[in-house]
C-alpha positions in Angstrom: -10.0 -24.3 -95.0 -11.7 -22.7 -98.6 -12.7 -19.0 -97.5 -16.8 -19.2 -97.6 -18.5 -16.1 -98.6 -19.4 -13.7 -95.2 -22.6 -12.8 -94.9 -24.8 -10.0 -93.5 -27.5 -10.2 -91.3 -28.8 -6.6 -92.4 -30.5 -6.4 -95.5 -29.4 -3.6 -97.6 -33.4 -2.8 -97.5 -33.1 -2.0 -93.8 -29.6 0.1 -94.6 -31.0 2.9 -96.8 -28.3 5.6 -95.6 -25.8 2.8 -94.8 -22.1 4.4 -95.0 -19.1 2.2 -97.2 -17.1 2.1 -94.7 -14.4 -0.6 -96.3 -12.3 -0.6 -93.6 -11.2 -0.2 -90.5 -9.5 2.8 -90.6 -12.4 4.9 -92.4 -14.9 3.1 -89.5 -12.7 4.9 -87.1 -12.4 8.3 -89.0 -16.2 8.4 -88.4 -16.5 7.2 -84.8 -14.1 10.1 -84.4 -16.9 13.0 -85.9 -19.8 11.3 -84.6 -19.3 9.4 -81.4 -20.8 11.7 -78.4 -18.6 10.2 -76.1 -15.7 11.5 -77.2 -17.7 14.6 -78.1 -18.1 15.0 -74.3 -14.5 14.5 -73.2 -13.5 17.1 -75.9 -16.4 19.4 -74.1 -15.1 18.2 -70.6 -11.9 19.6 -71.3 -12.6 23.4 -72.2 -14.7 23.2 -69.1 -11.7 22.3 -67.0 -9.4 24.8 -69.1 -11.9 27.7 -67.9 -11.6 26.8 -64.5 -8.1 27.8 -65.1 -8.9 30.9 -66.6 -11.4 31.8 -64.2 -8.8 31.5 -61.0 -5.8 33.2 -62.9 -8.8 36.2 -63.0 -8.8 36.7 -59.1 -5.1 37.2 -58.9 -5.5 40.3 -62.0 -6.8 43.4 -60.7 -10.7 44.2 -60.2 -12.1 47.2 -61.9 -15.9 47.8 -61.5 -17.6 50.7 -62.1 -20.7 52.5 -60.8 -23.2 55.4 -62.0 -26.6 56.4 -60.6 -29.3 59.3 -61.1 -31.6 60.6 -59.1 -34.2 62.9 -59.4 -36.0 64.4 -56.1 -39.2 66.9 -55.1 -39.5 67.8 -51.9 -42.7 69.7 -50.1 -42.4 71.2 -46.9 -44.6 73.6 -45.0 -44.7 75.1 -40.9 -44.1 77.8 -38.7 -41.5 79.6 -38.0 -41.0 80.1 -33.9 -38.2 82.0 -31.7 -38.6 82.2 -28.0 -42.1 81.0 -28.3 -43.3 83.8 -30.5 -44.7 83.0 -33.9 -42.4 84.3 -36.7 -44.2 83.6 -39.4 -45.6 80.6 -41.7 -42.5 78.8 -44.2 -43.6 76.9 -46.9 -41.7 75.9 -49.9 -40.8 73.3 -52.4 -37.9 72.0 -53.6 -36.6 70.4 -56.9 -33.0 68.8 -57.7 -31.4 66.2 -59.2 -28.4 64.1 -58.5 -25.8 62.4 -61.0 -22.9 59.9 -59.9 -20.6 57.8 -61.4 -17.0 56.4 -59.8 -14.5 53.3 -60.4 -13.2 51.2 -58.1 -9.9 49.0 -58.4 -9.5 46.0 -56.1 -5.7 44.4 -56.2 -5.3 41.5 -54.5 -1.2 41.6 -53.2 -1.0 38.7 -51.2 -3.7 35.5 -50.8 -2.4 32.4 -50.4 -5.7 30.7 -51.0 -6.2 32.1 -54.4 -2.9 31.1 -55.1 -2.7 28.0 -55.1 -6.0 27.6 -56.3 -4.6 28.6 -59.3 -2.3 26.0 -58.9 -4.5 23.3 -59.0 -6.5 24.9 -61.6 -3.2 24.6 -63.7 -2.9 21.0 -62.5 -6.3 20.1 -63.7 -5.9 22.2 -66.7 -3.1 19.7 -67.9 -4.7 16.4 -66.6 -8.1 17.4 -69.1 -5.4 17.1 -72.0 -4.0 13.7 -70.8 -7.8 12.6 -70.1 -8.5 14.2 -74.0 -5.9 12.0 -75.1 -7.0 9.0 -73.0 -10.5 9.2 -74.6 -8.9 9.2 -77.9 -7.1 6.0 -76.9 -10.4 4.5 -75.9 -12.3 5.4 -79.0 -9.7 3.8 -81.2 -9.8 0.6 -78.9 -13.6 0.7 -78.9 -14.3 0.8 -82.8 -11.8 -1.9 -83.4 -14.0 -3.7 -80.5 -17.1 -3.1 -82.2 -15.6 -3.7 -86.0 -14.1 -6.7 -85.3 -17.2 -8.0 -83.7 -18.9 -7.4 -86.7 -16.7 -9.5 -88.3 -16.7 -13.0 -85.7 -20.6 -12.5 -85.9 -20.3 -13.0 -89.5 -18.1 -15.7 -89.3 -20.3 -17.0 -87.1 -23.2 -17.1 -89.3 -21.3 -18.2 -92.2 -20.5 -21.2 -90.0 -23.5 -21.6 -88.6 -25.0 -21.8 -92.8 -22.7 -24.1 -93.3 -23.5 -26.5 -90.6 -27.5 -26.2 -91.4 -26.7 -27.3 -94.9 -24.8 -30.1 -94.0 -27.0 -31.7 -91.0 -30.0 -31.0 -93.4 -28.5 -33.3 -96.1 -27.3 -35.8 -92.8 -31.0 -35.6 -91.9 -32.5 -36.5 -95.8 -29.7 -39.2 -95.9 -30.8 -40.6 -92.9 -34.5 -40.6 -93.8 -33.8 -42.5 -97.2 -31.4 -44.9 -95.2 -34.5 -45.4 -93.3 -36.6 -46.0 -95.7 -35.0 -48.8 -97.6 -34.1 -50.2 -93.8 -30.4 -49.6 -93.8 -30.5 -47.4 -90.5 -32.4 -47.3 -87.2 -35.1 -44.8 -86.5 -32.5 -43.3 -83.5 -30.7 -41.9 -86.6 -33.2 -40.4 -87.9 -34.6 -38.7 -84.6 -31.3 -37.4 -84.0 -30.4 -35.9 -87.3 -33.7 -34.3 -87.1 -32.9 -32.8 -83.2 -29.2 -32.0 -84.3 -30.8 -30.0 -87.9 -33.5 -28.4 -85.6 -30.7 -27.0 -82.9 -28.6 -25.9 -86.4 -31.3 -24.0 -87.5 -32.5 -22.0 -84.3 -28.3 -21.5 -84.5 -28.4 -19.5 -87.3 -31.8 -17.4 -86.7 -29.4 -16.6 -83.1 -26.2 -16.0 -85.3 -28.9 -13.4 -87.6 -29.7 -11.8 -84.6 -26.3 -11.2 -83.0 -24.7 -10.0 -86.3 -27.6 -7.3 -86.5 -27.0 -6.5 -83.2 -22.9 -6.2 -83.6 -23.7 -3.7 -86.5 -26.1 -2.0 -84.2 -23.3 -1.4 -82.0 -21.2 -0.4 -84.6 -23.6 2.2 -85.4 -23.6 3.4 -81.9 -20.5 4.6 -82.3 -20.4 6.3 -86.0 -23.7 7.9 -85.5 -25.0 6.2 -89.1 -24.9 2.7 -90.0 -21.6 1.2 -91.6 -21.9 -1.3 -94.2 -18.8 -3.2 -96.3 -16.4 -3.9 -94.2 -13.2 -5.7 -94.9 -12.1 -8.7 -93.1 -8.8 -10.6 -92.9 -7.7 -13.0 -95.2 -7.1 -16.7 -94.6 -3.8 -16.3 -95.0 -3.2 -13.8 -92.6 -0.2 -14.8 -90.3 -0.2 -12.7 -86.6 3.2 -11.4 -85.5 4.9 -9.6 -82.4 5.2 -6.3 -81.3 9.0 -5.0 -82.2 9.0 -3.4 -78.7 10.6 -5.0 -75.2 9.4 -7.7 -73.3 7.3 -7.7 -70.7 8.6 -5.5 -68.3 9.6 -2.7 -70.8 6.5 -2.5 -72.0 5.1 -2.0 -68.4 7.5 0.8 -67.5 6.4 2.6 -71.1 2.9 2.2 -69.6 4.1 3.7 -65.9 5.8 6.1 -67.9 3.2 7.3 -70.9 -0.4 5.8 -70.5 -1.9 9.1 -70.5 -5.4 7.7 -67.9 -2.3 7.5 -65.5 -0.5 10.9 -65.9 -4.0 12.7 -65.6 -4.4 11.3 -62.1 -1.2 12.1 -61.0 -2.3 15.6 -61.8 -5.3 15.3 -59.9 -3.2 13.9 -57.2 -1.0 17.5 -57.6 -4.4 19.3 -57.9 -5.7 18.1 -54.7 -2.2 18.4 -52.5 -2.8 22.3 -53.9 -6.3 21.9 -52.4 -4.8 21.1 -49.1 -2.3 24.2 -49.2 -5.7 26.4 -50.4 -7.2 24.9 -47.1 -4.7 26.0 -44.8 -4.1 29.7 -46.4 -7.3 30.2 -44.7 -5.3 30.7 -41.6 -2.9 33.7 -42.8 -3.6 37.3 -43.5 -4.3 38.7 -46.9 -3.6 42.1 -48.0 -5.2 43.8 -50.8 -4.9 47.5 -52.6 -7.4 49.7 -53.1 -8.4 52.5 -55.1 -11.4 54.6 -56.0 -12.5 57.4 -57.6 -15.8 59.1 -57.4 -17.7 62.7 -58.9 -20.9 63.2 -58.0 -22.8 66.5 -58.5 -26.1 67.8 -57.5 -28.7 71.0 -58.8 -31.9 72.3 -58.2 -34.1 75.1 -57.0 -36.2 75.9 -54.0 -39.2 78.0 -54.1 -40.5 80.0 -51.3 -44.4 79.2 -51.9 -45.4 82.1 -49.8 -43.1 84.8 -51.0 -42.3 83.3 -54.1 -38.5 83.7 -53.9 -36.7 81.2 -56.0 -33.3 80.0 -55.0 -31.1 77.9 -57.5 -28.3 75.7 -56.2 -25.7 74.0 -57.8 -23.2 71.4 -55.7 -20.5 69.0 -57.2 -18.0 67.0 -55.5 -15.1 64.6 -56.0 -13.3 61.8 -54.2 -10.2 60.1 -54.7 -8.9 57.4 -52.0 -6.7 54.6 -52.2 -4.8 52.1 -49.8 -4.0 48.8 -48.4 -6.7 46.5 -46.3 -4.6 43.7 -44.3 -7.2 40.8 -43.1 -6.2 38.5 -40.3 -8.4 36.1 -39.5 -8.8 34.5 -35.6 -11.5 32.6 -35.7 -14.5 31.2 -38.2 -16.2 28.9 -35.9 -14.0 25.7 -36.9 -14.4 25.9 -40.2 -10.9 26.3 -41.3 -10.3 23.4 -39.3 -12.4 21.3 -41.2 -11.6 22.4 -44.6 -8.3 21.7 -44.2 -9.5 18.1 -42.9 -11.8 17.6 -45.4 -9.3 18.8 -48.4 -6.4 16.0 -46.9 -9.0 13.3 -46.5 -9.9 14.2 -50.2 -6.1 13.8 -50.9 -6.0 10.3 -49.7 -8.5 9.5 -52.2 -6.7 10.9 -55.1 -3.8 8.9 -53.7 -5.0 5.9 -53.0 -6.6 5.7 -56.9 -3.5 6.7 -58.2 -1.6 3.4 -56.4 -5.3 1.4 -57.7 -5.4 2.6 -61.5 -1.2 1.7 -61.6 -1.7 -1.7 -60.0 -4.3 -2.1 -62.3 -2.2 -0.9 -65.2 0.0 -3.0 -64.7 -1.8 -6.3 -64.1 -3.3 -4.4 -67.5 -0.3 -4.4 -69.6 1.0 -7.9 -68.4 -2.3 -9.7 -69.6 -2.3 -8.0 -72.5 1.5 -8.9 -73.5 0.6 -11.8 -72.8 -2.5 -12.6 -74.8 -0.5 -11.2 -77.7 2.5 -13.4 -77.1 0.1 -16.2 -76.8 -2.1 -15.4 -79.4 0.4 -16.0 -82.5 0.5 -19.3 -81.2 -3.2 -19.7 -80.4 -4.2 -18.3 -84.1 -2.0 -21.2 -85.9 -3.2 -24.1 -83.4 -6.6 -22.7 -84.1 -5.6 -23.1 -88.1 -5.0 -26.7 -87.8 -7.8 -27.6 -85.6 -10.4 -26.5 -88.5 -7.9 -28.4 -90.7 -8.0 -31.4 -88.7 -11.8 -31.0 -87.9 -12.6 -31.0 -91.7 -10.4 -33.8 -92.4 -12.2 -35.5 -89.7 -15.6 -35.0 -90.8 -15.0 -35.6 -94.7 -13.7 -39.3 -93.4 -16.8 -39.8 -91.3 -19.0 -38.5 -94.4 -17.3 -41.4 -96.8 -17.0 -44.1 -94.0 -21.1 -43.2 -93.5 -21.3 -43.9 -97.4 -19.3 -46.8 -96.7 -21.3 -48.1 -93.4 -18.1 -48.4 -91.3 -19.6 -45.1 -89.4 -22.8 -44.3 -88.6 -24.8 -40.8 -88.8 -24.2 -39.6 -85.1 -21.0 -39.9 -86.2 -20.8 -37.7 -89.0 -22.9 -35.7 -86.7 -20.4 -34.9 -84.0 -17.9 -34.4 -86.5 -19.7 -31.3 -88.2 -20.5 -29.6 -85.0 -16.6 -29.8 -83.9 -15.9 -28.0 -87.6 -18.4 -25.5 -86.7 -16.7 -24.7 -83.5 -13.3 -25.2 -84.8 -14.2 -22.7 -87.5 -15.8 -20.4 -85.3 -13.1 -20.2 -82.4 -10.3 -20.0 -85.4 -12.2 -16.7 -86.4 -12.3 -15.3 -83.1 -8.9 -15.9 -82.6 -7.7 -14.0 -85.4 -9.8 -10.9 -84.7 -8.6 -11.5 -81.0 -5.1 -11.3 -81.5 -5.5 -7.6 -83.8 -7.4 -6.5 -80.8 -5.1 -7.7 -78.0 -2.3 -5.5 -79.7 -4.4 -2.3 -79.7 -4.9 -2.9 -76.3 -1.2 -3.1 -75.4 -0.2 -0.2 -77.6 -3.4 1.4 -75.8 -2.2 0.1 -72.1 1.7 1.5 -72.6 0.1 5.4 -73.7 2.0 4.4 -77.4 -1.7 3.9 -79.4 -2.4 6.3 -82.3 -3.9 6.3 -85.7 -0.8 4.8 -87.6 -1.4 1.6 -85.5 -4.9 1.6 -87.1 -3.5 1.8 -90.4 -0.7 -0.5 -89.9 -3.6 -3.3 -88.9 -5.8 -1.6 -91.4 -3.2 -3.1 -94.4 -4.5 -6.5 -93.2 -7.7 -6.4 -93.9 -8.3 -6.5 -97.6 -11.0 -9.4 -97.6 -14.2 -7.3 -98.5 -17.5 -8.3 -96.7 -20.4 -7.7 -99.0 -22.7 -10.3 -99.3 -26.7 -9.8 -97.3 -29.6 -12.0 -96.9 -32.5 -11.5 -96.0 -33.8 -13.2 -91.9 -34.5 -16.6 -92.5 -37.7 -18.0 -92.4 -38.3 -20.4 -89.1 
């Protein structure tokens, strides 16, 4: 098959700010600045790592300390009485202030729930890095999704151009054949429906490859613009890993979704033990330290005696406060029910997301394995399909076929052409998402595909007119 020019369905007039991406690999170096999703797992995981921080901090000692001033006037006024005789009047007012300041240490020595709450804090801690690293696995299999998408749709419409072309010159052929009463009228009326239906498919492929680049956008954060595609040439080969079954342990053993929830799984069994520490004792040291002095006058209103005073104290204390707990109502109880019923979740994903790994891995061994063989079948189909319709084109100009004919040739080319082209993109997918599915995907893999594609994509049009 001759390599026809790809098209774009975005005019460069609607791609002002449009990004040269030429390939794949600089595609993905921007998903990875500007696509929020991945934005949010890197966010998600200091949140998780200062959980960790945040429960170590309950097992180091807690120092707080206090100040406080006061400032206080005090009236009084009465009599003076002894034995029921009248002494004499006592009034007076008072004046003093008050300063305090202390510090207080809190040390926890033994609480089992705080312990292994740190455990599972640590647990967490080093699932968010797996997850991190799962989400970076996912955005390399996303862009190549979205890029290679870009690329069928454009095949597509390069097809579907095609095929309007050639029914339109069916359709005039059949009209002069008509004219000069060498074909029917059905001819003509189905030229024209089969030209109609070509033409509302190529306003549909306009629309979908705007829509793929849309979605390409969605993930770079700016739109992306000459990209490179692969050439016809391009011949798909295996994996150089295992077979089957190899590359299902390396998925048991290093897909990186996995090994997060197997710390979660660890993270919640510490949940349990948390739980149940709510039954034993904890013990804590203590320690504070306190100065606190107060001064002032008093002034005798009647005699007009002043007296000053002037008091300061200090405290020092310290020792251990053992908690045993005997009863909360059930609550224990229930938390400790609640945190192993919350274990058997965590358990019974971990068995679902490694079934489902594995079904994963298989299909996607598989698709590869098949899709060598698919991508060369697909080859010769176009080659056959073209053979097929250039005989039915002569043998039309010959009057051994007739134009329904010819007809049904050129839409099995365009489908030919058009499953041959999702094939190939297919098959560079499929291994991207074994690499992804056996926790082996990284950037080289996007360069090594990246050396494929070396067919630039450049051409735009305008929306065609209906």
């Amino acid at each position: 098959m001759s390599r026809r020019p790809l098209v774009m369905a975005l005019a460069f007039a609607l791609l002002p700010c449009a990004v040269h991406a030429e390939d794949l690999l600089q595609t993905y170096e921007l998903a990875r600045a500007g696509d929020p999703q991945y934005s949010a797992a890197e966010s998600n995981r200091l949140v998780v790592k200062e959980g960790r921080v945040q429960a170590r901090a309950l097992l180091l000692p807690q120092l707080n300390g206090s100040a406080g001033y006061s400032r206080t006037n005090e009236d009084s006024s009465g009599q003076q009485v002894f034995a029921g005789t009248p002494l004499g009047n006592n009034d007076s007012t008072s004046d003093s202030t008050n300063r305090r300041y202390g510090i207080t240490l809190d040390q926890m020595v033994f609480d089992g729930a705080r312990i292994s709450r740190l455990r599972s804090a640590n647990a967490l801690s080093e699932a968010s890095d797996y997850s991190l690293e799962s989400a970076g696995d996912q955005l390399i299999t996303r862009t190549s999704a979205a890029y290679f998408n870009v690329l069928v749709q454009l095949e597509n419409l390069a097809a579907a151009e095609s095929a309007e072309t050639a029914l339109k010159k069916q359709f005039d052929f059949a009209s002069k054949r008509l004219e000069v009463g060498l074909a029917p009228i059905t001819d003509v009326h189905e030229a024209r429906a089969q030209y109609d239906t070509a033409r509302a498919n190529t306003i549909t492929a306009h629309n979908q490859v705007e829509d793929a680049y849309q979605a390409l956008a969605e993930l770079t954060g700016r739109p992306v613009a000459n990209l490179k595609g692969l050439p016809e040439d391009f011949q798909p080969q295996l994996p150089e890993h295992a077979d089957e079954d190899a590359w299902v342990k390396m998925a048991f053993d290093n897909n990186p979704a996995l090994r997060a929830k197997e710390l979660q799984v660890k993270s919640a069994e510490q949940d349990v033990s948390t739980a149940r520490a709510g039954h034993l004792p904890t013990l804590y040291f203590g320690g504070d330290y306190g100065d606190s002095r107060t001064d002032g006058d008093t002034t005798n209103n009647l005699s007009g005696a002043e007296t000053a005073f002037d008091n300061e104290s200090r405290s020092r204390s310290f020792g251990l406060t053992l908690n045993v707990p005997i009863f909360a109502g059930g609550a224990t109880q229930s938390g400790v029910r609640e945190a192993l019923a919350t274990r058997d979740i965590r358990q019974d994903e971990l068995e679902s997301d490694r079934r489902a790994l594995e079904r994963a891995t298989r299909n996607a061994y598989q698709v590869v394995v098949a899709g060598v063989s698919e991508v060369e079948a697909r080859r010769l189909a176009v080659v056959s399909a073209k053979a097929a319709y250039e005989a039915s084109q002569v043998g039309l100009e010959v009057g051994t076929r007739t134009v329904l004919d010819v007809l049904v040739n050129q839409r099995n080319l365009t489908q030919s052409q058009q499953a041959f082209a999702l094939s190939r993109y297919n098959f560079l997918q499929s291994v991207l998402n074994l690499e992804s599915a056996a926790g082996t995907l990284d950037v080289e893999d996007v360069q090594r595909l990246n050396r494929f594609l070396t067919v630039n994509v450049s051409a735009a049009v305008q929306q065609p007119t209906p």
